[in-house]
Each structure stands twice: as C-alpha cells, then as structure tokens.
Backbone as CSV, one residue per row, in Angstrom:
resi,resn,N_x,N_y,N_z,CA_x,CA_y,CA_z,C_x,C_y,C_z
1,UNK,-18.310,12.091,-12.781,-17.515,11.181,-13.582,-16.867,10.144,-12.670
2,UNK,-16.408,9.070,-13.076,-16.446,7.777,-12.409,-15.061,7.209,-12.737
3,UNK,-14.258,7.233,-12.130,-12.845,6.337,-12.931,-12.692,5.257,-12.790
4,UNK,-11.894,4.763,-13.886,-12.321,3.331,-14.261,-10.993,2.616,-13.221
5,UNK,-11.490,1.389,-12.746,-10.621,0.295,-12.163,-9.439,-0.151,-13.265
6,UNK,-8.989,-1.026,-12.648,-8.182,-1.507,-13.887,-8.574,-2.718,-14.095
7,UNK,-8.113,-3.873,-14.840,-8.849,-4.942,-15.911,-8.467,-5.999,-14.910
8,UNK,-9.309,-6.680,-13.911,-8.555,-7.402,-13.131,-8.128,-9.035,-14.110
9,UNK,-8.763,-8.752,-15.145,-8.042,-9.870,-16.490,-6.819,-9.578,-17.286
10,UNK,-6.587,-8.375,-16.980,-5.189,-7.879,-17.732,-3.853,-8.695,-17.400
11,UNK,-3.183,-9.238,-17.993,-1.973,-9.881,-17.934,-0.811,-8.379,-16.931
12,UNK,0.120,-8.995,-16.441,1.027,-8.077,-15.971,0.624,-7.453,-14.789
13,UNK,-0.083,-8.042,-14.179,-0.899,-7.612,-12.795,0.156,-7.582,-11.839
14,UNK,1.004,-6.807,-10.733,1.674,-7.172,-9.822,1.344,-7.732,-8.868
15,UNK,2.446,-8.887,-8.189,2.337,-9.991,-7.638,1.017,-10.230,-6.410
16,UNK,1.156,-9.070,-5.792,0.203,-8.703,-4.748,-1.081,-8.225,-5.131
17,UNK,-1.367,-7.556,-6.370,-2.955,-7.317,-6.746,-3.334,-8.469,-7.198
18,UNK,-2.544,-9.334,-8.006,-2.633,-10.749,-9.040,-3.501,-11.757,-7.839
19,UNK,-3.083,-11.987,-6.777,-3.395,-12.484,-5.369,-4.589,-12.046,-5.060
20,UNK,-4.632,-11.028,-4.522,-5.872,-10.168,-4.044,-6.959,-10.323,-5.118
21,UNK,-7.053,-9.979,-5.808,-8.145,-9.802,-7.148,-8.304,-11.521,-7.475
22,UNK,-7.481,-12.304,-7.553,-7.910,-13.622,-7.364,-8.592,-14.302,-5.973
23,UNK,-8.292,-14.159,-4.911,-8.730,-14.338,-3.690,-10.238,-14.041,-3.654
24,UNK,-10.272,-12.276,-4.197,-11.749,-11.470,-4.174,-12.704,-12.251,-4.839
25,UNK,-12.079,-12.769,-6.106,-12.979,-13.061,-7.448,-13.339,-14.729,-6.578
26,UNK,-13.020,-15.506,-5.728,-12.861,-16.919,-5.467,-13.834,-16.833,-4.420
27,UNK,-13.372,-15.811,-3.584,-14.602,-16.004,-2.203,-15.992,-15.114,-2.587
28,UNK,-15.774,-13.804,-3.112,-16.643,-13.004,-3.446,-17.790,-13.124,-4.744
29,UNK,-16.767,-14.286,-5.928,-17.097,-14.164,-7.189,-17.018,-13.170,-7.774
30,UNK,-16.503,-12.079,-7.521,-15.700,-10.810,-7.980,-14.635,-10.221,-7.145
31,UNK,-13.856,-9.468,-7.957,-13.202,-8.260,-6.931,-13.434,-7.008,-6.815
32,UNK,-13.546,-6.396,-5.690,-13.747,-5.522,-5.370,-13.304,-4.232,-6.260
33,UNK,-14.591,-3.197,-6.318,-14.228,-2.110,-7.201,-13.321,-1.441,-6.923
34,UNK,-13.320,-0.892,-5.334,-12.481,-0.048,-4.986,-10.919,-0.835,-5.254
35,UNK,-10.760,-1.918,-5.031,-9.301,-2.732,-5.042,-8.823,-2.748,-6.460
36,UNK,-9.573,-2.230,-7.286,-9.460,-2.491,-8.511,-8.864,-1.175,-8.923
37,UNK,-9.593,0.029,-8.259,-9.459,1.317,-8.594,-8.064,1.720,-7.922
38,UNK,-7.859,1.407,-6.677,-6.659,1.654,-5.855,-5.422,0.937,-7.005
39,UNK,-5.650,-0.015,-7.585,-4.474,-0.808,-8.201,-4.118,-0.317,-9.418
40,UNK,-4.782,0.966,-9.689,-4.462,1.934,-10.632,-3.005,2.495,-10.756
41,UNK,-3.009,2.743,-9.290,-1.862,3.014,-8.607,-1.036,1.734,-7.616
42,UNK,-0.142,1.174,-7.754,0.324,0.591,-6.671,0.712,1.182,-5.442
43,UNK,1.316,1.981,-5.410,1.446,2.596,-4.510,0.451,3.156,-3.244
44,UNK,-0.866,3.659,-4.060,-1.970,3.725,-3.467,-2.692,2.564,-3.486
45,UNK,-2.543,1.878,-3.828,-3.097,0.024,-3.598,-2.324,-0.436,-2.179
46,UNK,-1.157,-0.361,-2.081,-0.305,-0.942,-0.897,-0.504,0.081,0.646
47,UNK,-0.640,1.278,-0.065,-1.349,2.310,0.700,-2.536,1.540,1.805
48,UNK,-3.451,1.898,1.064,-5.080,1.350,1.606,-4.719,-0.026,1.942
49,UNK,-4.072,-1.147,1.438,-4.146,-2.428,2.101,-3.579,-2.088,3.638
50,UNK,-2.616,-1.311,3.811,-1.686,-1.132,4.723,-2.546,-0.481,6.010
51,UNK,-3.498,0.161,5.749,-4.317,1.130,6.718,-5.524,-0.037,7.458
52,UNK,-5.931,-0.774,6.166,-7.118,-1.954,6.936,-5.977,-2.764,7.479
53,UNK,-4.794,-3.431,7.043,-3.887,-4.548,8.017,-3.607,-4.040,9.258
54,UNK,-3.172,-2.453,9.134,-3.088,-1.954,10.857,-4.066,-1.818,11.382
55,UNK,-5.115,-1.578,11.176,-6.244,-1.493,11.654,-6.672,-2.970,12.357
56,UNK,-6.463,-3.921,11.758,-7.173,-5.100,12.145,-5.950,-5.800,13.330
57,UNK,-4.222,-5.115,12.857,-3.583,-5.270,13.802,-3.366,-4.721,15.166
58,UNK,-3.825,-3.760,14.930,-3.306,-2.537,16.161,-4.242,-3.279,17.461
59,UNK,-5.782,-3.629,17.507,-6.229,-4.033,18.587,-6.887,-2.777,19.484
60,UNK,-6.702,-1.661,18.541,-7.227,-0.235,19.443,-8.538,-0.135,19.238
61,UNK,-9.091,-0.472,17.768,-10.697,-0.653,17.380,-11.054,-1.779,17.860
62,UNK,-11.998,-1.988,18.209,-13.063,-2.397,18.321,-13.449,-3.347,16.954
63,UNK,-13.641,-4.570,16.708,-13.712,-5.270,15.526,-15.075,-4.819,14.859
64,UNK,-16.198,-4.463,15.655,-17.397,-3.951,15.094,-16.959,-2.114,14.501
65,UNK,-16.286,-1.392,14.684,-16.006,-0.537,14.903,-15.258,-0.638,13.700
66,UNK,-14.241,-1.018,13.665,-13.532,-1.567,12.063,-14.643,-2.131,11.481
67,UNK,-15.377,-2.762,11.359,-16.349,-2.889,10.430,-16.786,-1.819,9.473
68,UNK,-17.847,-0.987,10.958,-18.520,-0.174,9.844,-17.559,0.954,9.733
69,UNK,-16.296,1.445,9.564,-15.307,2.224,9.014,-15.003,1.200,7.660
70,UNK,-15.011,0.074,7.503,-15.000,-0.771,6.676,-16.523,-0.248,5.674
71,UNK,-16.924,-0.412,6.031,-18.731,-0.308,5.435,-18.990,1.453,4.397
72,UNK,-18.373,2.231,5.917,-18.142,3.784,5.130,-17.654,3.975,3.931
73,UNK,-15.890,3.587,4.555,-15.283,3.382,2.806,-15.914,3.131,1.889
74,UNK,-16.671,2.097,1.862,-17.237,1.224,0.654,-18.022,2.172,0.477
75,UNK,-19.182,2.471,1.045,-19.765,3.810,0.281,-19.420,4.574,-0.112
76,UNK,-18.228,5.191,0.710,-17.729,6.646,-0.577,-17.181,5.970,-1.540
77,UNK,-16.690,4.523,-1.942,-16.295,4.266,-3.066,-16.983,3.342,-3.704
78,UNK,-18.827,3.780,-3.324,-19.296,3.078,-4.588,-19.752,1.704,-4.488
79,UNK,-19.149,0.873,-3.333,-19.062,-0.253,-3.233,-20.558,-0.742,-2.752
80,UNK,-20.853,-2.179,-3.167,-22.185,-2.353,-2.751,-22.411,-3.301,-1.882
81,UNK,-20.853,-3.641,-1.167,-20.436,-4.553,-0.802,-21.083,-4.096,1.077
C-alpha cells in the first residue's frame, strides 16, 4: 500500500512547502513525490529538508557522494527522479 502525498494544489499550504512545491513544479514541471509525502507532516517535511541542507552544508561528503545518497532516497521513496 502506497500513501498518498498531499494536494500540492490545495489552498493552506505552509509557507515553506507553498515555496518548495512551487520551485519543484517551475524547474522540474512537477514536485517531487517524496516532498509531497513528507508535507503530510510538517514536521517531518522540515525534518528531511534539514538532513539534505546539512548535508550539502557540512562539507564532510563528498558532492558525488551526496548525490547518490540523494539518488537512494529517491528509490526507497518511489521517486523516478
């Protein structure tokens, strides 16, 4: 079973998914499933943003290295991205 994202057309979006899910939909022509699914939860939305921003901040990975940990995720969540 598969849980559903939330409506990235739904009115009442908070300020920071409203952004993101517009950004996704502009460069991507969509947004991302998983970003959609995380925003189920805010909390777990600000979560996961927070883990790729340190990640890309910290300077300990390797930018190819953050990639495909980037790439993994997306597979366990489906992503075809």
């Amino acid at each position: 079973m598969r849980i559903d994202g939330i409506d990235p057309n739904a009115d009442g979006l908070g300020g920071e998914i409203a952004r993101t899910v517009a950004g996704q939909t502009k460069r991507w022509g969509a947004p991302f499933r998983n970003h959609l699914l995380y925003a189920r939860r805010p909390s777990i939305y600000r979560g996961a943003r927070a883990m790729w921003s340190g990640l890309a901040a910290s300077g300990l990975l390797d930018d190819g290295l953050v990639a495909l940990v980037n790439r993994r995720v997306a597979f366990h969540n489906g992503c075809v991205f």
